[in-house]
N, C-alpha and C positions, 0 to 999 in steps of 0.2 A: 493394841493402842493405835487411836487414828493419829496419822502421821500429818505433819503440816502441810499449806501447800506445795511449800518448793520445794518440801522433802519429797512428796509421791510425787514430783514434775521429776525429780533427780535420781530419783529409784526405775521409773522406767526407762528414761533414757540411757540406764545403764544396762537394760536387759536385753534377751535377744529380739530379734521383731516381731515375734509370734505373742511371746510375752507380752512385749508392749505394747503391743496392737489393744490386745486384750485386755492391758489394763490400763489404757487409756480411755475404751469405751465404759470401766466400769468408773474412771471418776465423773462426777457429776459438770456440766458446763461449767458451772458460776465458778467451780474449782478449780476446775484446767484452768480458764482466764484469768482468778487471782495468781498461780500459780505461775504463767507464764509471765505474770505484769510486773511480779518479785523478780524472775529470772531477768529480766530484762534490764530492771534497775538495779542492779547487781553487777550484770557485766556495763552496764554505764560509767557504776562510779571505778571496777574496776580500770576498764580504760583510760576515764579521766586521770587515775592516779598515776599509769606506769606506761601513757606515751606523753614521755619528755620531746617527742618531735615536732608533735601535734603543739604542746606550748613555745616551743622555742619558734615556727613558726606562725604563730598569730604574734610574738613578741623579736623579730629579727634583728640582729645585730647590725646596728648601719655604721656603712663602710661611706664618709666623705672622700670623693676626689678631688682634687683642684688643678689645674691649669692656667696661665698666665691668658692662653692663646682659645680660640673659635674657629669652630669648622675645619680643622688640619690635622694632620695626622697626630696627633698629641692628643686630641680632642676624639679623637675616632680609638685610638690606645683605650684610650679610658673609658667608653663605652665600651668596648667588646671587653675590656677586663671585670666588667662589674657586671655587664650579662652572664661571663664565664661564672665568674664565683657566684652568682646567684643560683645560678643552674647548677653546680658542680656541688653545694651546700643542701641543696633542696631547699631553698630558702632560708636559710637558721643565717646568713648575710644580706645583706639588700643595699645594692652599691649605688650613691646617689652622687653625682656627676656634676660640679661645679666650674664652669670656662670662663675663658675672658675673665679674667681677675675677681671672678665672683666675691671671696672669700681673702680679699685685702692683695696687694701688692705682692710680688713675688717673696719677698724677706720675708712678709708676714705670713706665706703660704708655711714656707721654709719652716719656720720656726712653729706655726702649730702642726707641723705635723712631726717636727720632733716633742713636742709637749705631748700631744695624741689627741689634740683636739681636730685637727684634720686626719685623717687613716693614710693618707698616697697624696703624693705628688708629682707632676712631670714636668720635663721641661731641660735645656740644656743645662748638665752640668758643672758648668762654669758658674753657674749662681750660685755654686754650693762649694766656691773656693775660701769660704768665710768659716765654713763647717772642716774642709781639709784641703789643701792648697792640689794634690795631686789632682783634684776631679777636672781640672782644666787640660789633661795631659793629652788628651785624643785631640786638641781644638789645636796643637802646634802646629804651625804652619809649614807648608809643605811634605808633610807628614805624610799625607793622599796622591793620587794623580786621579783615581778613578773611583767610581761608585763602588764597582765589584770589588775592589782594592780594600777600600775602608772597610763593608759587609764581611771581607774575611776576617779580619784584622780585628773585628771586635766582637768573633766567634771564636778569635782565639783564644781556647781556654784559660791559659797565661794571661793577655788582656783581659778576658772577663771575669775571672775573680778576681785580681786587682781593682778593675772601676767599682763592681757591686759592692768589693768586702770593703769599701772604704765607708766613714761615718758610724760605724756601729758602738764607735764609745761616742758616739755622739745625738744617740735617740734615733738613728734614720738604719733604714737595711733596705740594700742596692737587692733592688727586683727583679729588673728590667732595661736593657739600654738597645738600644734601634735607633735608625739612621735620618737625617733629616734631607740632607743633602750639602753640594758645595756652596760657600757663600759669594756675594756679590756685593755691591755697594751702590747703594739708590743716591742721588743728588738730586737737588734743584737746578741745578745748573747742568749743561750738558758738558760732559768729559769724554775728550778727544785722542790726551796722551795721560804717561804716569805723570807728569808734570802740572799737569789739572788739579792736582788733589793738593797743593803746596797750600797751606795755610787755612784748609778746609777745618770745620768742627766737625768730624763724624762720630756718631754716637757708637759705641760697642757694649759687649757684655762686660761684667764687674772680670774681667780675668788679665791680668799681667801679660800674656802673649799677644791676646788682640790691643790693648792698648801700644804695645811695642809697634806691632805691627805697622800699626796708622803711622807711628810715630816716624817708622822708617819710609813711610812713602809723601814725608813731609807733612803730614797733616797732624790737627790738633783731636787726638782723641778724648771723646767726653763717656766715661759708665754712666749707664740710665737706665733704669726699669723701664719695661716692656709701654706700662701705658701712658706712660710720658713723652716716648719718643712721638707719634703722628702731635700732639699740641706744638709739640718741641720744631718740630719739622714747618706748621704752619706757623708757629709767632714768629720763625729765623732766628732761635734761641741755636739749631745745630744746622749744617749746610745738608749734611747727608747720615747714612745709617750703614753700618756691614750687619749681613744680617743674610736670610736664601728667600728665593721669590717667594716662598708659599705667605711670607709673615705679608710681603707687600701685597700680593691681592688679596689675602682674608682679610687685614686690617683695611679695607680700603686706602694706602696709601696713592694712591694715584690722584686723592683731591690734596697731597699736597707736594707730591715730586713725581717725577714720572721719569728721568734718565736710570736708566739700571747698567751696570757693566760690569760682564760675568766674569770676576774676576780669580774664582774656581779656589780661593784657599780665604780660611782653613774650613774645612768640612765639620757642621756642624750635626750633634749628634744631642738624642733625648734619651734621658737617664728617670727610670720611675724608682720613686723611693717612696718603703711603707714606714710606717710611726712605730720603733721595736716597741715600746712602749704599749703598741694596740695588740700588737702579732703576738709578742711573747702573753700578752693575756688569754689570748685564744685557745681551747683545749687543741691539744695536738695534729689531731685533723684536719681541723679549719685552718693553722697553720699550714699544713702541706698545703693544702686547695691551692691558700693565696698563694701561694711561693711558686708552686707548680701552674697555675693558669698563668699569672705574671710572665715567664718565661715563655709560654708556650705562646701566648701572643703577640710577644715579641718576637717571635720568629714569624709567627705565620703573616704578622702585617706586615712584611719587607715589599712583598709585590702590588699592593697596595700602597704604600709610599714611593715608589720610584713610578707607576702609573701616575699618582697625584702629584708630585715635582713635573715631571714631563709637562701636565695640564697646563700647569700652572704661567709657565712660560705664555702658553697662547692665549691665557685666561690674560696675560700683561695685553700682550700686544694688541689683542682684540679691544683693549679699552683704552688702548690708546697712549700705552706706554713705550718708551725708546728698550730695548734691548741688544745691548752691545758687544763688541770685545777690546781689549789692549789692543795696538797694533804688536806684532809679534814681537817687534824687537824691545818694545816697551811690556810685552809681559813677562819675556826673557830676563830684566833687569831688576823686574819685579820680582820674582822668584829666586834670584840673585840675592838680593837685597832681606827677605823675608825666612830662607829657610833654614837658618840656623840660630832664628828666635828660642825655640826649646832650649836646644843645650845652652846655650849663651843665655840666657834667664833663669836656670837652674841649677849654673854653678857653682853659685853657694848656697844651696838649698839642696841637703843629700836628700832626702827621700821623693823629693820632685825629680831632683837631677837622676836618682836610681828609677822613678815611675818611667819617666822621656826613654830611655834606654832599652826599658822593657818593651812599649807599645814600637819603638826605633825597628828595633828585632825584627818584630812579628811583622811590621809594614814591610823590610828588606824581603822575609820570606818569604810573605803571600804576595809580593809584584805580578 
């Protein structure tokens, strides 16, 4: 019986080569060509059917990020996290990067990406004292003395499941947290002593310690979102901002203050948080990636943000902004005055007052 084409295509390719040889000269052309043109659409549609890699990426999961801020290390986090997981997925994620408040106001970052309609967000965790009051516990004042100081202190394992594992009954899972630097306070006015700041409006983050803060150094602390403060700063709605230089020269504030005085506390720090809501849908692998790249990039950008802080300073002064300090004995009084906001705001709040305590530890031991 003659056999079909792609039957006598599949009968010799299974024999030895002498065989085949031989009896491939004896099928006729027109044969062998139908016969190969079968084989061919055969393994087409099988492939079509059984690579699911091939579909997943012409169809990639997109990963939204958000950020409050532009061009800074927050901003540079989340590029090199969405390259990572793009590369480390083989594309089955495709991480698409939204700054400078793209994607609504910080609350409204906050809140879609516990919904899951944003994937990640970064940005200090003090914004997320609405979601669990502990996330402000790294930002207590006096808490730091030095860069390297802080850098231990929130590798310490102890610190860093504490900040991460917070929010998870709340739609959000702690990624990532890396350093920004110490803060300062920009004015319109120039400030000479601690006594300067008596009756000032300085703008802070939504958190209870920096509003103490201001408080204690006589002034009037005002919570603002990020991109209200430069309108805020030029209508003379607030005098001045706490905040670390990188926010004053990325945002351009120098068209509307230009005194800065390094006033070194509290050390403010960036917390990335994903949507559980996106993660936990993710098949188990894609979950590790993110979880795993996340971390890993927040280690590795540490020397890249203390390069970028450093810049930043002469990125000021080169445009013509004031950079200062306390006279000693006035930063001395300062520090007096300021480091016992933690405990003393969180003692009647046990699970703050037990957070302070724990991050307290690790700062006494990594000095």
């Amino acid at each position: 019986m003659a056999m079909a084409p792609y039957e006598t295509l599949h009968f010799c390719v299974e024999q030895g080569s002498e065989v085949r040889e031989e009896a491939m000269r004896r099928i006729p052309s027109g044969v062998r060509i139908a016969a190969a043109t079968a084989l061919v659409a055969a393994v087409a549609a099988i492939v079509g059917v059984t690579s699911p890699a091939a579909a997943q990426n012409s169809n990639p999961i997109i990963m939204k990020l958000s950020t409050a801020t532009v061009h800074d290390t927050q901003h540079e986090w989340l590029n090199r996290f969405a390259a990572a997981v793009e590369k480390d997925s083989g594309g089955r994620i495709k991480g698409e990067v939204f700054p400078a408040s793209q994607l609504g106001a910080i609350p409204r970052q906050i809140e879609g990406t516990q919904f899951g309609s944003i994937q990640g967000w970064v940005g200090p965790p003090e914004f997320l004292v609405g979601v669990d009051e502990r996330y402000e516990v790294l930002s207590a004042p006096g808490l730091f003395s030095s860069r390297d100081q802080y850098l231990r202190v929130i590798n310490d394992p102890t610190v860093r499941d504490l900040v991460l594992g917070l929010g998870a009954n709340k739609g959000l899972i702690g990624a990532g947290i890396f350093p920004i630097g110490p803060s300062s306070i920009i004015t319109k006015k120039p400030i000479h002593s601690l006594a300067d700041y008596s009756g000032l409006k300085i703008r802070v983050l939504a958190s209870p310690f920096q509003l103490e803060l201001i408080k204690r150094m006589g002034g009037s602390p005002v919570a603002m979102t990020l991109a209200d403060v430069l309108p805020a700063l030029q209508q003379g709605a607030i005098d001045g901002s706490l905040t670390t230089i990188t926010q004053y020269t990325t945002l351009h504030y120098i068209d509307a203050a230009k005194y800065v005085v390094e006033t070194g506390q509290p050390y403010v720090s960036s917390i990335a948080v994903l949507s559980k809501k996106w993660v936990d849908g993710l098949p188990p692998d894609l979950q590790k990636i993110v979880r795993d790249d996340a971390l890993k990039v927040s280690a590795d950008i540490v020397p890249y943000i203390n390069q970028f802080f450093d810049a930043q300073r002469k990125v000021w002064t080169d445009a013509g902004g004031s950079l200062t300090s306390l006279p000693a004995a006035d930063q001395a009084a300062f520090m007096a005055k300021i480091s016992g906001i933690g405990l003393d705001m969180s003692a009647s709040r046990p699970d703050l007052n037990a957070a302070v305590k724990v991050v307290m530890a690790a700062a006494a031991k990594d000095k």
